[in-house]
N, C-alpha and C positions, 0 to 999 in steps of 0.2 A: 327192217321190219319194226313197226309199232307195239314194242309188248305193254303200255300203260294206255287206259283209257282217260282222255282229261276229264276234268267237270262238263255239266252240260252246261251248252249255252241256253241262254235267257233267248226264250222266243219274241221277235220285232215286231211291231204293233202293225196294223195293218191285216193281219187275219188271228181265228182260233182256228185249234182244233177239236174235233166233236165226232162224236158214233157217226156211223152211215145211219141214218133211216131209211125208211120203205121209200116216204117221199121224195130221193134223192137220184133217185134212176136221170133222169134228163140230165143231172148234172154230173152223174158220175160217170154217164158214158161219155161223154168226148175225154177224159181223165185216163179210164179205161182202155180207149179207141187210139191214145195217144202213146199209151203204156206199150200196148202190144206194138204198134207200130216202129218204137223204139228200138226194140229186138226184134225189126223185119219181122213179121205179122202184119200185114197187109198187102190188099190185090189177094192176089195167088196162093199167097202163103197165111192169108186171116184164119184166125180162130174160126171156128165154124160157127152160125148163131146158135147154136144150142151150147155151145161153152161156157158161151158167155150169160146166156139165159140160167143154167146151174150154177154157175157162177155165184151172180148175183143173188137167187133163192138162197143160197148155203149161209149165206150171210143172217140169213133172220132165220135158220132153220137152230134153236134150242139145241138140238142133237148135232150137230156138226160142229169142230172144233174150229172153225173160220170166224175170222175179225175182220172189221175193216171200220177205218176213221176218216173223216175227210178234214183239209183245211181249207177253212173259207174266209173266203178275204169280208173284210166289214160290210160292203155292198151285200152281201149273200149271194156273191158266185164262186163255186164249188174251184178254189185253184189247183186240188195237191190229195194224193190218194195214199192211204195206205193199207196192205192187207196182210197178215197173219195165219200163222197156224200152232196151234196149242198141239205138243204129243208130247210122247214120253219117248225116254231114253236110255240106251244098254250101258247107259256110262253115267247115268245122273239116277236117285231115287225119284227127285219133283223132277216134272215135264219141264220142257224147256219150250222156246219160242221160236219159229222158222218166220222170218219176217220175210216174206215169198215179194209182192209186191211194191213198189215206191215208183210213185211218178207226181214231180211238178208242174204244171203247165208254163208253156216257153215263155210268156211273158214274167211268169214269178220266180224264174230261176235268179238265183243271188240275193235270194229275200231271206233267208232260211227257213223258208217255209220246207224241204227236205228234213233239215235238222230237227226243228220241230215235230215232225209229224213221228221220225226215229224216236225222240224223248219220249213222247208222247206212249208211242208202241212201249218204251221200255218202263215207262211209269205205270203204264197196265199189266205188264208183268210181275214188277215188283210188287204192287197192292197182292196181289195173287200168288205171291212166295215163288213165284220161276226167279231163276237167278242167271240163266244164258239165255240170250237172244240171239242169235245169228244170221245171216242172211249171206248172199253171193252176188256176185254184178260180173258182168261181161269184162275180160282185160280190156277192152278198147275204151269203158264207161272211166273214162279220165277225171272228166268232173265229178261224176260221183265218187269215185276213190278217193279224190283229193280229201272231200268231207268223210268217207269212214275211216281213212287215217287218223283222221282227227277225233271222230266220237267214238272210235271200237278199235281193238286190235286184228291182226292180220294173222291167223295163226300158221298159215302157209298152206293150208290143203286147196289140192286140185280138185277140181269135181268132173266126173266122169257120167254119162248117163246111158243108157240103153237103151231102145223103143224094144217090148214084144215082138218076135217075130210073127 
């Protein structure tokens, strides 16, 4: 297990990262479309459109604690998503950061356009005096783990979840 988090890496030319705008919906949904698909979510098993439709509104809604940033390669097509949640915690006084979303697009995986977009998320925390980030990935997400081995540590919890009966 990783208990040191190294330095960040220096993001590679080729894209930034920046806010979602209103204007960005066509580009963020195949990102989105791509995202869920990744964790089976699609066919049968897709988000419903109204998920995804709240989804998105939550993002410019002032009152809701949701973030999202996109990386966009220098052309201005949207490669690399990432989304957020602001709350508080029974273990911390400052709220902390639930980094819920991350997806690259296949052609820009190896870029570090992932790492980036994590920096990124944890630089907007930092401004903002949050001091944990965390987030969770599927054991089978290999390539992603390789890289949060590398920028975060692994504290060992399982996660377990419920649906309502």
């Amino acid at each position: 297990m990783n208990t040191t988090a190294p330095a960040a890496p220096t993001p590679p030319a080729g894209f930034h990262v920046r806010d979602l705008a209103r204007g960005d919906r066509a580009g963020w949904t195949p990102l989105w479309d791509g995202y869920t698909a990744f964790y089976g979510r699609s066919g049968a098993t897709a988000l419903a459109p109204e998920v995804t439709e709240t989804t998105w509104h939550r993002f410019f809604d002032p009152y809701e604690p949701m973030h999202a940033q996109l990386a966009v390669a220098d052309d201005g097509t949207p490669v690399g998503l990432v989304h957020w949640l602001l709350h508080r915690s029974t273990t911390r006084i400052e709220p902390v950061v639930y980094l819920q979303d991350l997806f690259t697009a296949p052609a820009w995986r190896g870029r570090g356009v992932a790492a980036a977009l994590i920096e990124s998320c944890c630089a907007w925390s930092t401004e903002r005096g949050v001091r944990r980030v965390y987030w969770q990935t599927h054991e089978s997400n290999a390539t992603g783990r390789r890289l949060y081995d590398r920028v975060a540590r692994h504290h060992g919890f399982i996660v377990y979840a419920r649906d309502a009966a």
